[in-house]
Biopython code that builds the backbone (N, CA, C, O; Angstrom):
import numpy as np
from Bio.PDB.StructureBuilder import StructureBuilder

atoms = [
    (1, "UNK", "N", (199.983, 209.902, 76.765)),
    (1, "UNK", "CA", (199.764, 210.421, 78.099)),
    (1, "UNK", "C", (199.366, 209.318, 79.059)),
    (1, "UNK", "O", (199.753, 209.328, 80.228)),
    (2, "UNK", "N", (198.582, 208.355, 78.553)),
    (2, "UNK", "CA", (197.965, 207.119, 79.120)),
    (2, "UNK", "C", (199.327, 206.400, 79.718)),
    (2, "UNK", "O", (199.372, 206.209, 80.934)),
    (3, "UNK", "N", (200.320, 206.040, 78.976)),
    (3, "UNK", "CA", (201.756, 205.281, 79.241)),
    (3, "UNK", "C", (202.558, 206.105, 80.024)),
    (3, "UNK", "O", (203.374, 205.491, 80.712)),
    (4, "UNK", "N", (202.566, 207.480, 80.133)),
    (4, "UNK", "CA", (203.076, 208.059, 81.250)),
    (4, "UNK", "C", (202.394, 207.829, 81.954)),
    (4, "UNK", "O", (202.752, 206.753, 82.433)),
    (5, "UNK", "N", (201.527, 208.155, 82.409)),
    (5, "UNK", "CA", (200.391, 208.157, 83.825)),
    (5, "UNK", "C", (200.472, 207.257, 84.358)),
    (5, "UNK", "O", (200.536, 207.193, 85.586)),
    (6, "UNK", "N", (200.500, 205.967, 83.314)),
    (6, "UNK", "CA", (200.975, 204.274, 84.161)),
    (6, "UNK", "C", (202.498, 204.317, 84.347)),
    (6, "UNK", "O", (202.669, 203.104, 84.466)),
    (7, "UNK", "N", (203.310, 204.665, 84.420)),
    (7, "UNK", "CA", (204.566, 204.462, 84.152)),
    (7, "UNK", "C", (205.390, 203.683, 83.155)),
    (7, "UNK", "O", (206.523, 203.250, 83.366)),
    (8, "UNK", "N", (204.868, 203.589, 82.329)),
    (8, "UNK", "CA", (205.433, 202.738, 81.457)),
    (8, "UNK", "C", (206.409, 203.236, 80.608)),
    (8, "UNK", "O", (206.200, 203.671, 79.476)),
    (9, "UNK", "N", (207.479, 203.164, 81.173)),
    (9, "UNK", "CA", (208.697, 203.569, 80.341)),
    (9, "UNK", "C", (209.084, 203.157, 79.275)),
    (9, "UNK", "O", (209.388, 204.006, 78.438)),
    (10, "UNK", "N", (209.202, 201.799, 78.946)),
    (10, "UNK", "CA", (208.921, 201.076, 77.526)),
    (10, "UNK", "C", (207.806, 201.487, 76.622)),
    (10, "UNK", "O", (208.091, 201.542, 75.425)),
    (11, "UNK", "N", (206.725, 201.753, 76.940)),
    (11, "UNK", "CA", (205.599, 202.105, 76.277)),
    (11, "UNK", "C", (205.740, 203.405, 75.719)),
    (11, "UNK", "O", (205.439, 203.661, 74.553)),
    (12, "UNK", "N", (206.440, 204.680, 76.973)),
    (12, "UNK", "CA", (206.279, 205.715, 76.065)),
    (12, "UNK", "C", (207.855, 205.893, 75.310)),
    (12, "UNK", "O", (208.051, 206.907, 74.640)),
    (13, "UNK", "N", (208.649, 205.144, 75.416)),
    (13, "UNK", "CA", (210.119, 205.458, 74.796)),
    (13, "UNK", "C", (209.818, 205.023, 73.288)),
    (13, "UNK", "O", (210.282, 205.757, 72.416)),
    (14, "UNK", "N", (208.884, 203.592, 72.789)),
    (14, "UNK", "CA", (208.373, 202.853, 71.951)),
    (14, "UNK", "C", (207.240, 204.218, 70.661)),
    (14, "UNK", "O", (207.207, 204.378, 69.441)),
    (15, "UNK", "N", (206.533, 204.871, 71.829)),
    (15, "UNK", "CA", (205.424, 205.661, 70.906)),
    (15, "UNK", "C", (206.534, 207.007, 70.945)),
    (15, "UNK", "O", (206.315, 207.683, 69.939)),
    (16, "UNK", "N", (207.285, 207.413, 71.505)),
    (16, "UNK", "CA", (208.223, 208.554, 71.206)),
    (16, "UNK", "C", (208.788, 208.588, 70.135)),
    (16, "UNK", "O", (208.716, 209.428, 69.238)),
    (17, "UNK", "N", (209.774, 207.016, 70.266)),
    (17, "UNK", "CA", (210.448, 206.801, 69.499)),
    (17, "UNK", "C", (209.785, 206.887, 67.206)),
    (17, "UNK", "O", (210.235, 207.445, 66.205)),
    (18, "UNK", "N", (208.940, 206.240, 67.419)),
    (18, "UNK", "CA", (207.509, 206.087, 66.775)),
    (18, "UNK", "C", (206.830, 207.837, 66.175)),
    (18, "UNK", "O", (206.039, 207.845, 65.231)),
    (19, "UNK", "N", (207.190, 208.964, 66.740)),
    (19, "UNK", "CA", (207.170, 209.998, 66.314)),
    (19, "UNK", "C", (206.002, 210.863, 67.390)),
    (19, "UNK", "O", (205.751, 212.030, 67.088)),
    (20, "UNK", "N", (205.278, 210.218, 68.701)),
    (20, "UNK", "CA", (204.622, 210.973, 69.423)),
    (20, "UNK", "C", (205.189, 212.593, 69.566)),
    (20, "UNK", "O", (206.357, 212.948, 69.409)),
    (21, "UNK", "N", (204.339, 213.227, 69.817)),
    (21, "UNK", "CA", (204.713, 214.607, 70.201)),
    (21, "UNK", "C", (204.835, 214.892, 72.035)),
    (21, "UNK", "O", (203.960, 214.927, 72.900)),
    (22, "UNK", "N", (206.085, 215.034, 72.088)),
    (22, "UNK", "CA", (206.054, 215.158, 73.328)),
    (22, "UNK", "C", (205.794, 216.471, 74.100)),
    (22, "UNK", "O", (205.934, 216.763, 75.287)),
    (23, "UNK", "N", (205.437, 217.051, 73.200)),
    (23, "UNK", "CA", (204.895, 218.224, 73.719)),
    (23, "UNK", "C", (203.332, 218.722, 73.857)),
    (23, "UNK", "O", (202.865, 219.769, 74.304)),
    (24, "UNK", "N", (202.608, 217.352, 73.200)),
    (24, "UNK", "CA", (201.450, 217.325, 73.139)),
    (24, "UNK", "C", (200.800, 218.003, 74.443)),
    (24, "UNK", "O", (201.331, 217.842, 75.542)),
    (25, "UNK", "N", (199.843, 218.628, 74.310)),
    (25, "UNK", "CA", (198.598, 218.829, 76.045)),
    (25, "UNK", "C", (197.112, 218.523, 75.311)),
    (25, "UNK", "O", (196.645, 218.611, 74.176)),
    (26, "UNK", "N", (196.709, 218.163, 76.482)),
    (26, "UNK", "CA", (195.120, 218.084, 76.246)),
    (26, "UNK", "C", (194.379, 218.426, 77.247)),
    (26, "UNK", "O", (194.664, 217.977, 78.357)),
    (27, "UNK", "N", (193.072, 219.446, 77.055)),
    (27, "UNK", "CA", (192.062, 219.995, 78.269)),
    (27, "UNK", "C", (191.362, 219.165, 78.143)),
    (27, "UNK", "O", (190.751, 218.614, 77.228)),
    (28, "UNK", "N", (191.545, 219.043, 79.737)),
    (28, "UNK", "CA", (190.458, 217.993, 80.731)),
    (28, "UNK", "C", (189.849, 218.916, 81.275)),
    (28, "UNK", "O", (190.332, 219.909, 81.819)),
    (29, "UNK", "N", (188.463, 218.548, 81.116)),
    (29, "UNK", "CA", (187.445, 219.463, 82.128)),
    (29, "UNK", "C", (187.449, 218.605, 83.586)),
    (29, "UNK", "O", (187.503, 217.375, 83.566)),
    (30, "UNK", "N", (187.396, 219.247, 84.653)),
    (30, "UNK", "CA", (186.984, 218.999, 86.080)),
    (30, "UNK", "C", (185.419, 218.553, 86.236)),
    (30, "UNK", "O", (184.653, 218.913, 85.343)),
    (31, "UNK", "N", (184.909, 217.788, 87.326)),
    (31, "UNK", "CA", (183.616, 217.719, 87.359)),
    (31, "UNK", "C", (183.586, 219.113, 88.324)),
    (31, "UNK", "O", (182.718, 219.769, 87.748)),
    (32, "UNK", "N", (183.934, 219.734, 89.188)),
    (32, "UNK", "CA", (183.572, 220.527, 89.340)),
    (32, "UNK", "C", (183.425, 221.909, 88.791)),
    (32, "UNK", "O", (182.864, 222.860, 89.335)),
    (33, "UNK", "N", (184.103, 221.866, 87.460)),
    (33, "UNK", "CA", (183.582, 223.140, 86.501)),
    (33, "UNK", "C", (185.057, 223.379, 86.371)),
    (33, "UNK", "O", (185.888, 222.832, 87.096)),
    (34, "UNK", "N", (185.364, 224.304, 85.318)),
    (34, "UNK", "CA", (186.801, 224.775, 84.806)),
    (34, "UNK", "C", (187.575, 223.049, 84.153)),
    (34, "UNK", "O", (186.920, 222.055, 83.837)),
    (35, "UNK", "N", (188.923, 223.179, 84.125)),
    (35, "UNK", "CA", (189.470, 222.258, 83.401)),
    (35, "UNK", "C", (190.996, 222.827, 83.967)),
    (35, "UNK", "O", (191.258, 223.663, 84.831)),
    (36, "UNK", "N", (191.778, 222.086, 83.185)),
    (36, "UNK", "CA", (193.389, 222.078, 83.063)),
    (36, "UNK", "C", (193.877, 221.256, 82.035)),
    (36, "UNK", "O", (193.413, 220.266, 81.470)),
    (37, "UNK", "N", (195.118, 222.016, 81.902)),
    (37, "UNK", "CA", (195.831, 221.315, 80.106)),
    (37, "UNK", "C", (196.699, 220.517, 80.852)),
    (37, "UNK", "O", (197.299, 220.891, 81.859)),
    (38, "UNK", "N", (196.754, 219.435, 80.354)),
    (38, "UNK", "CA", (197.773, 217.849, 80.538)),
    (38, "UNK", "C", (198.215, 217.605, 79.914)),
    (38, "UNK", "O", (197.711, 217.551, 78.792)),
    (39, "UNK", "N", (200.215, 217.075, 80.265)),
    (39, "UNK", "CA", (200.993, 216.731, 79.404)),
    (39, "UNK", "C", (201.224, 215.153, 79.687)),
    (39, "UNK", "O", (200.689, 214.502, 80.584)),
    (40, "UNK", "N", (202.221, 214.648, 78.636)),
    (40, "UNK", "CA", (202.562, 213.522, 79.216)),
    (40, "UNK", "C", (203.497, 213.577, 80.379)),
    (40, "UNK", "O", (203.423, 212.674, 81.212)),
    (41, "UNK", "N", (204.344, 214.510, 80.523)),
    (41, "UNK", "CA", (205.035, 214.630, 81.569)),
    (41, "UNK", "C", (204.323, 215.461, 82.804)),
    (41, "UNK", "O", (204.758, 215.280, 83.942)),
    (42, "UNK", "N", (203.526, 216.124, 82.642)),
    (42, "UNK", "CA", (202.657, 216.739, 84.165)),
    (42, "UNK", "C", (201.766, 215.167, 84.672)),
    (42, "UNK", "O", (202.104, 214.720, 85.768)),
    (43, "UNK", "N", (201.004, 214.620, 84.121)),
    (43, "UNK", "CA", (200.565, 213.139, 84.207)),
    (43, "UNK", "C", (201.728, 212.029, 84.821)),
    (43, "UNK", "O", (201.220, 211.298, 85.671)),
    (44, "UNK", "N", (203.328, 211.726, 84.541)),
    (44, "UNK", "CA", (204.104, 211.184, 84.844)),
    (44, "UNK", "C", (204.903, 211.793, 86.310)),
    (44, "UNK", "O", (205.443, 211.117, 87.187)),
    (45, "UNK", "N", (204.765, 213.338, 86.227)),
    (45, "UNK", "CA", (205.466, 213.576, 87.268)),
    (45, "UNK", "C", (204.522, 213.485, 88.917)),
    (45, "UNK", "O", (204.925, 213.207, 90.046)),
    (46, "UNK", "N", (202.885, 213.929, 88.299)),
    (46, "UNK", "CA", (201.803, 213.462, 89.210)),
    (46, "UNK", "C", (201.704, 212.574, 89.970)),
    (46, "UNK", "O", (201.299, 212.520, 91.131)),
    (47, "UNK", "N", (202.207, 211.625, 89.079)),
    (47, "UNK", "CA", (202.073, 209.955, 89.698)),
    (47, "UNK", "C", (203.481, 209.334, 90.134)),
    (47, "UNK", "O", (203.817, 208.167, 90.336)),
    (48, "UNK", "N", (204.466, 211.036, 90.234)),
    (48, "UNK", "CA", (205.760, 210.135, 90.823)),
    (48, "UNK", "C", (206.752, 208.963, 89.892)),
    (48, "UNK", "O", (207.582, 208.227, 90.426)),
    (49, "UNK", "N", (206.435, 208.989, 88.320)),
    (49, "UNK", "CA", (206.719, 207.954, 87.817)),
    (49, "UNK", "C", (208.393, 208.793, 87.431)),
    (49, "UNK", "O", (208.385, 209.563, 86.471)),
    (50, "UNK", "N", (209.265, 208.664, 87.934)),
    (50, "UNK", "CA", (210.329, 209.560, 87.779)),
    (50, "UNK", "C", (211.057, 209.622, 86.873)),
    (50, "UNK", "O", (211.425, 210.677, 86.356)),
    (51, "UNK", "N", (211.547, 207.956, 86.362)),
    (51, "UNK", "CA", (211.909, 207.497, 85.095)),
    (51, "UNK", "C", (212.008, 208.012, 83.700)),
    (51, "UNK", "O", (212.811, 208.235, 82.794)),
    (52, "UNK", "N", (210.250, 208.105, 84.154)),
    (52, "UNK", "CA", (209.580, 208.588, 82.712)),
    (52, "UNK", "C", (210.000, 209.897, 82.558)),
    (52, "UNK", "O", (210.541, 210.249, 81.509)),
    (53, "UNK", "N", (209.771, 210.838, 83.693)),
    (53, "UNK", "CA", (209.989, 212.125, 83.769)),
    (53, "UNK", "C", (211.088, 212.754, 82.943)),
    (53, "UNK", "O", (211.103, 213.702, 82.158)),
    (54, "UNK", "N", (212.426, 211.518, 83.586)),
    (54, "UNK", "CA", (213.763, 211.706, 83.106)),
    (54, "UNK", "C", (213.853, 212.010, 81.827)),
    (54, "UNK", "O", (214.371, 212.993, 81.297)),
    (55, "UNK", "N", (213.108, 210.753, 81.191)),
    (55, "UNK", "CA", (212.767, 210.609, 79.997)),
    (55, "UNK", "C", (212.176, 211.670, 78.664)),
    (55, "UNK", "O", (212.572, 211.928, 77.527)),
    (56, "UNK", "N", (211.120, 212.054, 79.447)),
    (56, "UNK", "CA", (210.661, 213.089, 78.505)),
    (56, "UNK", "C", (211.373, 214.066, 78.574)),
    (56, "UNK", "O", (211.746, 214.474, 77.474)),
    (57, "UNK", "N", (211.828, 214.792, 79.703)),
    (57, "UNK", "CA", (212.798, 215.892, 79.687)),
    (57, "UNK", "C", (214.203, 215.642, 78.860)),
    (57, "UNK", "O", (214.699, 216.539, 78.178)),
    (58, "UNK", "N", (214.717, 214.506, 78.973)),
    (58, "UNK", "CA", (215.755, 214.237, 77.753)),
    (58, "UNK", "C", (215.514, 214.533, 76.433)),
    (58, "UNK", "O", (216.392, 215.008, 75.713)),
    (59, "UNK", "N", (213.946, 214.196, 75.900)),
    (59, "UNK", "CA", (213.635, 214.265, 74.478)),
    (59, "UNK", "C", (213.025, 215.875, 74.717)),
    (59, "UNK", "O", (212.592, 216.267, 73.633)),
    (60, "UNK", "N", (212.882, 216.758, 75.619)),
    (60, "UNK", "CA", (212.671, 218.122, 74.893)),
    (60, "UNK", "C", (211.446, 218.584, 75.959)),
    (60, "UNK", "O", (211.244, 219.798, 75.994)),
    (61, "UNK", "N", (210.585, 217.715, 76.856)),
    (61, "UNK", "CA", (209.598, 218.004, 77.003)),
    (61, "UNK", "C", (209.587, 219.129, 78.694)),
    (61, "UNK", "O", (210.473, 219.085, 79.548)),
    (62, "UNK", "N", (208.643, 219.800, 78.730)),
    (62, "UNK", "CA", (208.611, 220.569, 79.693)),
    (62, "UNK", "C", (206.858, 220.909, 79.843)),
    (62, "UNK", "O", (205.877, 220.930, 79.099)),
    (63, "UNK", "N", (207.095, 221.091, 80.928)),
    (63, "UNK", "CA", (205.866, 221.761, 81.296)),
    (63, "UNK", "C", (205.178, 223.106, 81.376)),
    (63, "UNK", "O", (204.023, 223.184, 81.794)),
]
sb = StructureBuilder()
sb.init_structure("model")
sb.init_model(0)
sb.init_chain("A")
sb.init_seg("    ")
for serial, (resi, resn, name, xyz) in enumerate(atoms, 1):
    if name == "N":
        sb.init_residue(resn, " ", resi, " ")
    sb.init_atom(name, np.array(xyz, "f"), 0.0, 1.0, " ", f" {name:<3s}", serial, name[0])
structure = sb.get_structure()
């Protein structure tokens, strides 16, 4: 999720490739109370990294 968020397209094609789950999420709590579930691709599309986006949606991933 870290290599999406930066854009690093090499980085996450490398840990994909490598067997990551691209369907992984993880809850982040808010400081102001409550939380939200994060993907690698909600994190990549956040930050505009489009590439990546392409990317994960090729290998399966959705939001």
């Amino acid at each position: 999720m870290n290599a999406a968020e930066g854009g690093s397209l090499a980085i996450v094609r490398l840990l994909v490739d490598r067997g990551a789950d691209v369907h992984a999420k993880i809850w982040t709590e808010k400081y102001n109370g409550g939380g939200e579930w994060r993907s690698a691709i909600s994190q990549a599309r956040k930050n505009r990294h489009l590439d990546v986006v392409r990317y994960l949606e090729s290998r399966g991933a959705r939001e």
